[in-house]
C-alpha positions as CSV (number, residue, x, y, z in Angstrom):
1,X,41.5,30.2,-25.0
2,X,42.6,26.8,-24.1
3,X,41.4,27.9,-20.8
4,X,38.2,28.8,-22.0
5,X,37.5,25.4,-23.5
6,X,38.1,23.0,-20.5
7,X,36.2,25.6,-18.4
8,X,33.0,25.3,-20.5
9,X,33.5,21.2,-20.6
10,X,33.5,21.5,-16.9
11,X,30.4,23.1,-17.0
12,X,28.8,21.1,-19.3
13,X,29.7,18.3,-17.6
14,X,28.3,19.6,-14.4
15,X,25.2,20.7,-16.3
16,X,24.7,17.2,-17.5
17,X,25.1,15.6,-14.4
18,X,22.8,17.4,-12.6
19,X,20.0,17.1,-15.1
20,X,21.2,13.2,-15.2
21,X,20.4,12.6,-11.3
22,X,17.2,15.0,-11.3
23,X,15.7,12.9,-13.9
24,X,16.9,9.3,-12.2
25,X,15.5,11.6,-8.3
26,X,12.0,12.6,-10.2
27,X,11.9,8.7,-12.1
28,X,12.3,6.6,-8.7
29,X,9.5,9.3,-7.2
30,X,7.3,8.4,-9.9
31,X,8.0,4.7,-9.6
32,X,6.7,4.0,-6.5
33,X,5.4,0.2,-5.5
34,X,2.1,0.3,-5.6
35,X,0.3,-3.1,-4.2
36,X,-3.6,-4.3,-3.4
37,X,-3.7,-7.3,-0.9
38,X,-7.1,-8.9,-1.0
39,X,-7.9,-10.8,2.3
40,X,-11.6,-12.7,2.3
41,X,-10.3,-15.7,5.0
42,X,-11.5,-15.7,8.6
43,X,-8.0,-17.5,9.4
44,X,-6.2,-15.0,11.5
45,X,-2.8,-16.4,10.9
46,X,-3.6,-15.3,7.7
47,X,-3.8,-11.7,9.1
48,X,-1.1,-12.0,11.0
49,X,1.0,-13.1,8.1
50,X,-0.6,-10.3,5.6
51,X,1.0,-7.8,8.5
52,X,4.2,-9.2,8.5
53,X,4.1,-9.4,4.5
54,X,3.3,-5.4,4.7
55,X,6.4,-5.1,6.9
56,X,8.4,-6.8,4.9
57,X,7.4,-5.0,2.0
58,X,8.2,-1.5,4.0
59,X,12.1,-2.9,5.2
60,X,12.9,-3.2,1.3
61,X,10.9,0.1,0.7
62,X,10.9,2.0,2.8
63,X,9.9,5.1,0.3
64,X,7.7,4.8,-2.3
65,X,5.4,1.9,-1.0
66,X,1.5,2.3,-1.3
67,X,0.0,-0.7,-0.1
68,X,-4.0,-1.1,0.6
69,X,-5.9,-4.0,2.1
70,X,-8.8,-5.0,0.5
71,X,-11.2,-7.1,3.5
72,X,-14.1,-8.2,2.7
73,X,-16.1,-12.0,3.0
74,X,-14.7,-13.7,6.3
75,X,-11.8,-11.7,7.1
76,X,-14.2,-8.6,7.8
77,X,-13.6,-9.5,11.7
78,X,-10.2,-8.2,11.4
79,X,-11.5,-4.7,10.8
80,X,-14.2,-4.7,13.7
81,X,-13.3,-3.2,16.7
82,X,-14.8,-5.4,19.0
83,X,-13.4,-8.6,17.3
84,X,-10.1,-7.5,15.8
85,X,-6.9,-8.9,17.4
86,X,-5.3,-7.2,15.7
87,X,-6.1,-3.6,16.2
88,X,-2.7,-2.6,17.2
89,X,-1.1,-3.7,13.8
90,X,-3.9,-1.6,12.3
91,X,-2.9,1.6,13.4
92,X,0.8,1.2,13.6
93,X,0.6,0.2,9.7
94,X,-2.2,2.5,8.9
95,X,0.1,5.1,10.6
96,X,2.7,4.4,8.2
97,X,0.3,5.1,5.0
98,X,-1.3,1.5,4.9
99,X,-5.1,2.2,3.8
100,X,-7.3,-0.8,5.2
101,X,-10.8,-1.1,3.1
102,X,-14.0,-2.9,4.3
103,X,-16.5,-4.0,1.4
104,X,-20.1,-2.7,2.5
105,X,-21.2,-5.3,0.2
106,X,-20.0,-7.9,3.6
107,X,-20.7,-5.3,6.0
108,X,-24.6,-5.5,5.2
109,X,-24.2,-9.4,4.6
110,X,-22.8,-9.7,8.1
111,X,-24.9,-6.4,9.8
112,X,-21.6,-4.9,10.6
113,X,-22.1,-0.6,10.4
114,X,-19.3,1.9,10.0
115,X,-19.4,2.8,13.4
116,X,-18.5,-0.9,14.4
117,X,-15.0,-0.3,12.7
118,X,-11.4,0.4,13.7
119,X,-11.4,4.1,13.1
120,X,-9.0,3.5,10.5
121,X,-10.9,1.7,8.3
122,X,-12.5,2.8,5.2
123,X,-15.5,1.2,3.4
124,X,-15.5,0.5,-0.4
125,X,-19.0,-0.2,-2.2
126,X,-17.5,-3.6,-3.4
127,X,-14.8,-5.0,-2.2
128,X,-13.9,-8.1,-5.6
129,X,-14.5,-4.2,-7.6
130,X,-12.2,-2.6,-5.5
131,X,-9.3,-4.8,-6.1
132,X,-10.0,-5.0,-10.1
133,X,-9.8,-1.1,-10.0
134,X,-7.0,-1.3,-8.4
135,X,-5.1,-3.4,-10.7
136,X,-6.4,-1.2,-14.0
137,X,-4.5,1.9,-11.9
138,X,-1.5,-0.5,-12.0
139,X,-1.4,-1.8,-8.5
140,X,0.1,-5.3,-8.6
141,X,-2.2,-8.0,-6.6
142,X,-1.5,-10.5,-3.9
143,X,-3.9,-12.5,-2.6
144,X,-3.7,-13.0,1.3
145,X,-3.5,-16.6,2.7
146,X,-1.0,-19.1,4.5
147,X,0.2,-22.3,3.5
């Protein structure tokens, strides 16, 4: 009987465990960093600098990181194709699960057209209502720039 007793602790102990680390595995799933970057400035060390931020980001997260680029105003060069130095950066990040979003709003101010666009871009109707939707679905906001 005695027996009986510390075998069922064991057990329950097990049991309780398990259930313990599922819910801490399913929690840090759930939590996952979720941040919008808003870049309007034609400065590309500012672009260069948002990259390295997005890496940065990805060395302490490496999991669980969803970051998207809101670019509209100035900054909508770094999303062209044919201006973009930084095309490279684009798809290594955008490879990684980086989403990159042009505001048509600037595309029509500047005549810029989808098909003049990094293939990994995407278009959002507005980009200053794309980063206010973003925070309402809890994405925390930085603002792109240098000092």
């Amino acid at each position: 009987m005695k027996n009986y007793k510390s075998i069922l602790l064991i057990i329950c102990t097990l049991l309780f465990s398990t259930l313990t680390m599922a819910q801490s595995a399913n929690t840090a799933a759930a939590s996952a960093h979720k941040i919008v970057i808003q870049l309007n400035t034609a400065d590309t060390l500012a672009w260069s600098a948002t990259m390295g931020n997005i890496r940065n980001l990805q060395k302490v997260w490496p999991e669980h990181l969803n970051v998207e680029v809101v670019v509209h105003g100035l900054a909508l060069d770094l999303l062209v194709a044919s201006k973009t130095p930084m095309a490279k950066d684009i798809t290594e990040l955008s490879k990684s699960g980086v989403n990159f979003m042009a505001c048509e709003n600037s595309m029509r101010k500047h005549h810029i057209v989808k098909a003049d666009l990094v293939l990994e871009a995407f278009t959002v109707p507005s980009g200053v209502a794309e980063v206010v939707i973003k925070q309402e679905a809890g994405f925390s906001y930085l603002k792109a720039g240098v000092n």
